[in-house]
C-alpha positions in Angstrom: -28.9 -23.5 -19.5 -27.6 -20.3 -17.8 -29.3 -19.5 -14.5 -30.5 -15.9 -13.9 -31.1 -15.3 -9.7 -34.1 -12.4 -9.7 -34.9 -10.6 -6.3 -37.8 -8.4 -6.6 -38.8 -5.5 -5.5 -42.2 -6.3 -3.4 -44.5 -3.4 -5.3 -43.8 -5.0 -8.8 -44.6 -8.5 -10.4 -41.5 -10.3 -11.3 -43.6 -11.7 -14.1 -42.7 -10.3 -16.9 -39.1 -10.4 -16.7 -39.2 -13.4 -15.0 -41.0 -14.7 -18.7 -39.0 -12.7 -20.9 -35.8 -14.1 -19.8 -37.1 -17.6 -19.7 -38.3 -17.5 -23.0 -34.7 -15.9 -23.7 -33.5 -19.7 -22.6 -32.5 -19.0 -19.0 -33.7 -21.0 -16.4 -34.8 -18.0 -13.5 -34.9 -18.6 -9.2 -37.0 -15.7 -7.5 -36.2 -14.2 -4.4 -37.7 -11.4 -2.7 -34.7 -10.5 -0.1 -30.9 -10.3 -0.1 -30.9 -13.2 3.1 -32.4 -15.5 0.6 -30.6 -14.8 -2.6 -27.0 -14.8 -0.3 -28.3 -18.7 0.6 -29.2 -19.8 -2.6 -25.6 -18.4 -3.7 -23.5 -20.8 -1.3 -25.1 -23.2 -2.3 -24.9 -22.5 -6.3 -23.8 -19.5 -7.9 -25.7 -18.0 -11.1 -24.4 -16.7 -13.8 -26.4 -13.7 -13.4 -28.0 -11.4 -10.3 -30.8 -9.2 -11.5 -31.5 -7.1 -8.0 -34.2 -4.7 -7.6 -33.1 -1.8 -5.8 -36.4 -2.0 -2.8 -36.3 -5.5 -1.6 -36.9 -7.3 1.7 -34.3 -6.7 4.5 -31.2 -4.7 2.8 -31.8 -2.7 0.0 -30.1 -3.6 -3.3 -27.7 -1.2 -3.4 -25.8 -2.9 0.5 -26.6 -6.4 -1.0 -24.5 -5.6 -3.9 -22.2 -4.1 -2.3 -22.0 -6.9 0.4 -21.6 -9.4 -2.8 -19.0 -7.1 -4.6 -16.7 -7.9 -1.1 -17.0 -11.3 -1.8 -13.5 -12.5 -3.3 -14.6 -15.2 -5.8 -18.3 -14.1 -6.9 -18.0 -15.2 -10.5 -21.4 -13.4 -11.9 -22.3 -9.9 -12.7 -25.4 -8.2 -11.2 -27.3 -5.9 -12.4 -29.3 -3.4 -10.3 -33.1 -2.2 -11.5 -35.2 0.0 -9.8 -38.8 2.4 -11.1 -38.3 4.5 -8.6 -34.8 5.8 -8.2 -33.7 7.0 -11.9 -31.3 9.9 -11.0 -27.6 9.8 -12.2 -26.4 9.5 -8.5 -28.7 6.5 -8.1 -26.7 5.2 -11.4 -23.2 5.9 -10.2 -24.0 4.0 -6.3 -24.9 1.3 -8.2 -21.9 0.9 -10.2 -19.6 2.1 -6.9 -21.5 -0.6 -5.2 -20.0 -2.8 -7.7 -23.4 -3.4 -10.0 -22.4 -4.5 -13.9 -25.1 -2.1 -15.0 -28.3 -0.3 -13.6 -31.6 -0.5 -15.2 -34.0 1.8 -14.9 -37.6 0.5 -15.1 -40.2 0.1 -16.7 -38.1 -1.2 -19.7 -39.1 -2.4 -22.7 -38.7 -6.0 -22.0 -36.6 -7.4 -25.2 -34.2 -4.4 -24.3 -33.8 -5.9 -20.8 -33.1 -9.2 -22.1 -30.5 -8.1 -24.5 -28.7 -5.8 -21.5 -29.0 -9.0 -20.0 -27.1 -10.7 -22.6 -24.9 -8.0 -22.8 -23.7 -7.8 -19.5 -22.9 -11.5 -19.1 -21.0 -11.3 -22.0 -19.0 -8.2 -20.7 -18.6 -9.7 -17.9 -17.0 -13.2 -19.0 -15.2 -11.4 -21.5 -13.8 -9.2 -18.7 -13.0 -12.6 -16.4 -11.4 -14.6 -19.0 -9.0 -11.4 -19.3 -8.1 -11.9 -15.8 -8.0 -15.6 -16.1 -11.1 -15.6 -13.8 -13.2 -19.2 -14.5 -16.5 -17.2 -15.4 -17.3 -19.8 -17.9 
C-alpha cells in the first residue's frame, strides 16, 4: 500500500482528501507543520507529499523548497492551496521544486487521479535517471 504524507493547512478539514485518497487504496499520515512532516520523513519516506501552502511554522512553499535540497528525496509533492490561485503562486511552486500545484476546492476524484498522475510521472521520470523510486 503506497503511503501519502498530508500536511494541512489549519482553516480546512483534511477530511475529505484524507478519505478520498484512502478509499483510492493509500494508506494517509496527517501533519499539520513542515517540523513534523520533515520527522516523519527520516524516519520513513512516502511515496507522496501533498502540502498545503498555509501550514504551521514554514509555509509550504520554504518546506518544499527545503525538501527539493534534499539529495535523495525519492517522492514528488504536490502543493495545494484555496487561497493563493494566481499563475505566480503556480510557477513558485514548481521553482520551489513542487511536482504539481493544486488549486482548491477540487473536485475530489480529480485530486485523486492528479495524485495518481503525479506519482506515476514522477517514477516514470526516476527510473529514467535510474533513481530507486519504486
Amino acid at each position: 500500500m503506497k503511503t501519502v504524507y498530508l500536511c494541512h493547512d489549519q482553516q480546512a478539514s483534511p477530511a475529505s482528501r484524507q478519505n478520498f485518497l484512502e478509499m483510492a487504496g493509500y494508506d494517509v499520515r496527517l501533519f499539520q507543520g513542515g517540523r513534523d512532516l520533515f520527522l516523519a520523513i527520516a524516519e520513513e519516506a512516502p511515496d507522496l507529499v501533498v502540502l498545503d501552502v498555509l501550514i504551521d511554522g514554514k509555509n509550504g512553499f520554504e518546506v518544499c523548497a527545503e525538501m527539493h535540497r534534499t539529495r535523495h528525496r525519492t517522492f514528488p509533492v504536490i502543493l495545494c492551496s484555496h487561497i493563493y490561485r494566481g499563475r505566480a503562486f503556480q510557477d513558485e511552486a514548481l521553482n520551489s521544486g513542487a511536482s504539481d500545484y493544486l488549486m482548491m476546492p477540487m473536485d475530489l476524484e480529480e485530486f485523486v487521479t492528479r495524485v495518481n498522475d503525479c506519482m506515476d510521472r514522477f517514477r516514470t521520470k526516476a527510473q529514467g535517471l535510474n533513481i530507486d523510486a519504486a
